[in-house]
C-alpha positions as CSV (number, residue, x, y, z in Angstrom):
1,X,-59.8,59.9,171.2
2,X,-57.3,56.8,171.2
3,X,-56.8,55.1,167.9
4,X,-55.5,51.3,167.8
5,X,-52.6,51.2,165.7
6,X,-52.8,49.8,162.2
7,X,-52.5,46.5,161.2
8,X,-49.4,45.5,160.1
9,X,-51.5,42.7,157.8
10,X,-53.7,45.5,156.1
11,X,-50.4,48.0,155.7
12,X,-48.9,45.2,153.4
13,X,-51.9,44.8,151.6
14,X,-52.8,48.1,150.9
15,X,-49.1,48.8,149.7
16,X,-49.2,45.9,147.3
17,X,-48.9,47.4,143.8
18,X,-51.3,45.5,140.9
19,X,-48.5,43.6,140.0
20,X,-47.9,41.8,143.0
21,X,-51.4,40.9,143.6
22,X,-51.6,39.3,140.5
23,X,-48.5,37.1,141.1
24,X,-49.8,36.7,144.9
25,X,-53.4,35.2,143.3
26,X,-50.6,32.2,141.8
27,X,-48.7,31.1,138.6
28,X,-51.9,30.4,136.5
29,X,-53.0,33.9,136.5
30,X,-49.7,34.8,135.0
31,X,-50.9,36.3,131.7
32,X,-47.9,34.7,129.4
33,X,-49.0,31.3,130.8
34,X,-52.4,31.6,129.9
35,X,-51.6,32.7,126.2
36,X,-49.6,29.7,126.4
37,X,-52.1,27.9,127.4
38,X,-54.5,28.9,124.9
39,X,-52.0,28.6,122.1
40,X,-51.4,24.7,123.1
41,X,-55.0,24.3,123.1
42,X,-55.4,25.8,119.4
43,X,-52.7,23.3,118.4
44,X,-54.1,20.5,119.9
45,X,-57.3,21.0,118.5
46,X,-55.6,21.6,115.0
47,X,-53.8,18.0,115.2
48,X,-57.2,16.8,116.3
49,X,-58.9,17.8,113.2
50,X,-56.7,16.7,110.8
51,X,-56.5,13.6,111.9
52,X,-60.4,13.4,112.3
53,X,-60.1,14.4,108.4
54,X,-57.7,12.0,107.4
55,X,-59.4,9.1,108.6
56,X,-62.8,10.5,107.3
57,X,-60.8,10.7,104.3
58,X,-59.6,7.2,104.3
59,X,-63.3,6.2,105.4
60,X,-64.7,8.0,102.3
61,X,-62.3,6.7,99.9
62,X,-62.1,3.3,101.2
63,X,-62.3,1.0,98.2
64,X,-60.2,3.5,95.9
65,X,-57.6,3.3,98.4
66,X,-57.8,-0.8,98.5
67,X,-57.7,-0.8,95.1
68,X,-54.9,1.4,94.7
69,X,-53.3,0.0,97.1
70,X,-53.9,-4.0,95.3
71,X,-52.6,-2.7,92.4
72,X,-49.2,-1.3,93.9
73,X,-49.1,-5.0,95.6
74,X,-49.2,-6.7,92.5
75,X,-47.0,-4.7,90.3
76,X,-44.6,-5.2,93.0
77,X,-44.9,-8.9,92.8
78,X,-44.6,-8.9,89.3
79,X,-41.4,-7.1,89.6
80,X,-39.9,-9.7,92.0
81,X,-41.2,-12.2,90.3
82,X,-38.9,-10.9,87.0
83,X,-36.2,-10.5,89.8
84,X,-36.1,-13.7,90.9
85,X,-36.1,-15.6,87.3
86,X,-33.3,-12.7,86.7
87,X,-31.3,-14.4,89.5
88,X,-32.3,-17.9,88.5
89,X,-30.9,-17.6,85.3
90,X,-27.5,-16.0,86.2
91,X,-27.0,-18.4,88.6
92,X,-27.8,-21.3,86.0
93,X,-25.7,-19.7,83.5
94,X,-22.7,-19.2,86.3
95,X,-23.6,-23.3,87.1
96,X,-23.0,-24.4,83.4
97,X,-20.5,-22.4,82.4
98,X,-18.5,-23.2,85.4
99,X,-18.9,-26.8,84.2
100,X,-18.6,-25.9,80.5
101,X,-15.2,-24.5,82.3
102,X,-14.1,-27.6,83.7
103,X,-15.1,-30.0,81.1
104,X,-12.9,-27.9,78.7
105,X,-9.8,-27.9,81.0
106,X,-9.8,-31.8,81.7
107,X,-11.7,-33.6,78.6
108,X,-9.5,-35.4,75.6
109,X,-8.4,-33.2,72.5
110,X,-7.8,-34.7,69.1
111,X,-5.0,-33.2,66.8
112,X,-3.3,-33.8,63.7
113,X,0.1,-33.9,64.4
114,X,1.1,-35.7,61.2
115,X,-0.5,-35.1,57.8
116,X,1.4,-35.5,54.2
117,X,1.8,-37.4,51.1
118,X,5.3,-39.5,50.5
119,X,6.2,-39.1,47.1
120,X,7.4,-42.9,45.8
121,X,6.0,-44.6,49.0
122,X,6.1,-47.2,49.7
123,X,7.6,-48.2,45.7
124,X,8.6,-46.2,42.5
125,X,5.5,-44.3,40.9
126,X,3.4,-44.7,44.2
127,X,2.0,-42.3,46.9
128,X,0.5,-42.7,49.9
129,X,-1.2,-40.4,52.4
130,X,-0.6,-40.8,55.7
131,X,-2.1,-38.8,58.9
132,X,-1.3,-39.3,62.4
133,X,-3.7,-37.6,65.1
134,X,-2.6,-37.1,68.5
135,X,-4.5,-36.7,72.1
136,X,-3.2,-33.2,73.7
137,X,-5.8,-33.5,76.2
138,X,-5.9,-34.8,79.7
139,X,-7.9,-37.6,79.8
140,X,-8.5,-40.3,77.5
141,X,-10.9,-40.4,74.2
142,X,-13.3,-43.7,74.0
143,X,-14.5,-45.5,71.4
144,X,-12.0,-44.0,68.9
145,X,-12.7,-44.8,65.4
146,X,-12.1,-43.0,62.2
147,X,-11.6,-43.2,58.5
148,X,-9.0,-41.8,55.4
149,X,-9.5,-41.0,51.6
150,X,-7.0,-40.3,49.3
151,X,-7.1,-39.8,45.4
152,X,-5.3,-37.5,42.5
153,X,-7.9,-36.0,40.8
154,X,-8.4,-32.7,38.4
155,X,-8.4,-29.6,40.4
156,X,-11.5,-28.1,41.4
157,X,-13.5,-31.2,41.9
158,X,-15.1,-31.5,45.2
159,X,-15.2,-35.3,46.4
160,X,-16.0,-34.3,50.1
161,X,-19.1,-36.5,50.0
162,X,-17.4,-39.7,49.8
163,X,-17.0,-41.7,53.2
164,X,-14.5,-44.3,54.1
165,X,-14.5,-47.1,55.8
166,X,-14.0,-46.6,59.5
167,X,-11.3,-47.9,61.4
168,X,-11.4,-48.2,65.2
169,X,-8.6,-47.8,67.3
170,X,-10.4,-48.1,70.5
171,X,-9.0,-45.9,73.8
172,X,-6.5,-43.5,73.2
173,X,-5.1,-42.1,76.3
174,X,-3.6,-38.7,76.8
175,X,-0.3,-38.1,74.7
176,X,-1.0,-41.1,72.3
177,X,-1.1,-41.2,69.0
178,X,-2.6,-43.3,66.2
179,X,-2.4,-43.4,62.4
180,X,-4.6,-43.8,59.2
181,X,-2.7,-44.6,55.4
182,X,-4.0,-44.8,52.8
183,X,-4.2,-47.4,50.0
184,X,-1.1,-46.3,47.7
185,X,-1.5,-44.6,44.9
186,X,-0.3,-45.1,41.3
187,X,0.5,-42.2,39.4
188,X,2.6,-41.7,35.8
189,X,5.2,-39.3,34.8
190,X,2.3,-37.1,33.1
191,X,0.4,-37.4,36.7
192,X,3.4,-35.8,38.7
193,X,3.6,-33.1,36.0
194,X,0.3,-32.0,36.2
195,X,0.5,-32.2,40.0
196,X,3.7,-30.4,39.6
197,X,2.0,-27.8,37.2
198,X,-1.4,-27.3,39.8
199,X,-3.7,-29.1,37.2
200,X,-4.4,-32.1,39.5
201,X,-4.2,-32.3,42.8
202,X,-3.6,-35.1,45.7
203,X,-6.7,-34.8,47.7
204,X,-6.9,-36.3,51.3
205,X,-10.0,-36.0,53.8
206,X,-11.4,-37.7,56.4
207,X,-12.8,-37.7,59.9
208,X,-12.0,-38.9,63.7
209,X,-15.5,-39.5,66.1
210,X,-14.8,-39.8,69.4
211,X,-16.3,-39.8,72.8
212,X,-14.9,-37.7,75.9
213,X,-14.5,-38.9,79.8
214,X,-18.0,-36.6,80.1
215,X,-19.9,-39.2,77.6
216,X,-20.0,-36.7,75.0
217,X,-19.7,-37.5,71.0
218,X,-16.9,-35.4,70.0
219,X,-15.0,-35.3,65.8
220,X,-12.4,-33.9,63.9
221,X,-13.0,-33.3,60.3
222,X,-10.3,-32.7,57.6
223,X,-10.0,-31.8,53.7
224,X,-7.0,-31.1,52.1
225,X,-5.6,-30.6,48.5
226,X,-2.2,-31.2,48.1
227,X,0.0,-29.9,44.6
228,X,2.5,-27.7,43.1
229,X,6.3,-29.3,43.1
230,X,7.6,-32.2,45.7
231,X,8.9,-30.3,48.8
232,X,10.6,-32.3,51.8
233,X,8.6,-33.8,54.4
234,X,9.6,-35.2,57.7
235,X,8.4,-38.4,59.5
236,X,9.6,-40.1,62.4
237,X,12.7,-38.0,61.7
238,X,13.2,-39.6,58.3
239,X,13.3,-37.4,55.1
240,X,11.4,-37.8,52.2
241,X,10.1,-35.8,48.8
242,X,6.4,-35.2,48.9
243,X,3.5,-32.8,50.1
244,X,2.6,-31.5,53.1
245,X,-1.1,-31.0,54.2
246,X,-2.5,-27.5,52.8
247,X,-6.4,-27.3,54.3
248,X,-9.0,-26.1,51.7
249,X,-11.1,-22.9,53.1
250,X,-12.9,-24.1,56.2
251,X,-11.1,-27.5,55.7
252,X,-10.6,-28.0,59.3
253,X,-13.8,-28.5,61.7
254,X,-14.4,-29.8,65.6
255,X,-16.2,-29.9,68.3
């Protein structure tokens, strides 16, 4: 009996081993892939229902979470609030103290450049204070006006209260100068030897007002006692016996 030879499409499928015909039924039946598969899925659902919790945690939380979240708003705008009148005030302070800054550097400065008591001046058994203030500033000082006392009186008396007459002297520009004497003074032999000895003393105050190029009152106070023997004082270059000005404690005040 004649057989038909085999055919050659059943040979190659009967000699496929389980392998192949897994491969051969296509990539998706590949059991690595489908763990894979399943593994993504797991995840995916996982992200899925956390986020489905988080927002049915926000949902059921709602108004605690807006109030919380109110709160947090306005400590932060109390916060910038402080911030913000921090920054205000350095930047006023910086403001005025750079004009503090320039107004000191320019504005007129009153100084005594002269301050004694001539011995026999201006005649025999006379003295006479004289002070002579100086502008060491750089611009002029206005409405100058001023005033000097001058008496010999036991030591330890305080006579600060008493106020002269003023005197005004108008402008005085930068580098000027400008004088207040006094009304000379008799004094006796006995005088000059308890001024000699410390038991009286020559007293001389006073006080300069002024006002600066900035429209600002400005003054220079002085109180001095002068005593103990003649010593030589200068003026104008001349030479002369008398006392130079010796500031009680505190005796010199500005502005």
């Amino acid at each position: 009996m004649m057989r038909s030879p085999p055919d050659s499409t059943q040979k190659v499928q009967e000699g496929e081993t389980p392998q192949q015909q897994n491969w051969a039924a296509g990539p998706n039946s590949n059991p690595a892939n489908e763990q894979r598969t399943r593994d993504g899925a797991e995840q995916q659902e996982k992200k899925d229902g956390y986020v489905a919790r988080f927002f049915k945690f926000v949902h059921a939380n709602e108004k605690e979470i807006v109030a919380l979240s109110t709160v947090a708003i306005a400590a932060f705008t109390i916060v910038l609030a402080f911030a913000t009148a921090f920054l205000w005030k350095a930047t006023r302070d910086l403001v005025h103290e750079t004009e503090a800054h320039g107004e000191r550097t320019v504005r007129a400065y009153l100084g005594l450049e002269i301050a004694s008591v001539f011995l026999d001046s201006p005649a025999p058994n006379h003295v006479t204070a004289w002070v002579r203030f100086k502008n060491v500033g750089t611009s002029p000082a206005y409405k100058l006006s001023g005033w000097l006392k001058f008496g010999g009186k036991p030591m330890g008396q305080s006579p600060w209260n008493e106020i002269g007459k003023a005197e005004n002297g108008g402008v005085m520009n930068p580098g000027q100068t400008f004088n207040f004497n006094s009304n000379p003074l008799k004094y006796t032999t006995e005088d000059l030897q308890k001024i000699t000895n410390n038991e009286m003393g020559l007293y001389v105050w006073g006080r300069v007002d002024f006002v600066d190029a900035f429209d600002k009152p400005r003054f220079f106070e002085y109180r001095g006692i002068m005593s103990g023997p003649p010593e030589t004082v200068i003026m104008d270059g001349a030479r002369t016996l008398g006392w130079g000005f010796k500031p009680i404690e505190n005796g010199v005040n500005a502005n």
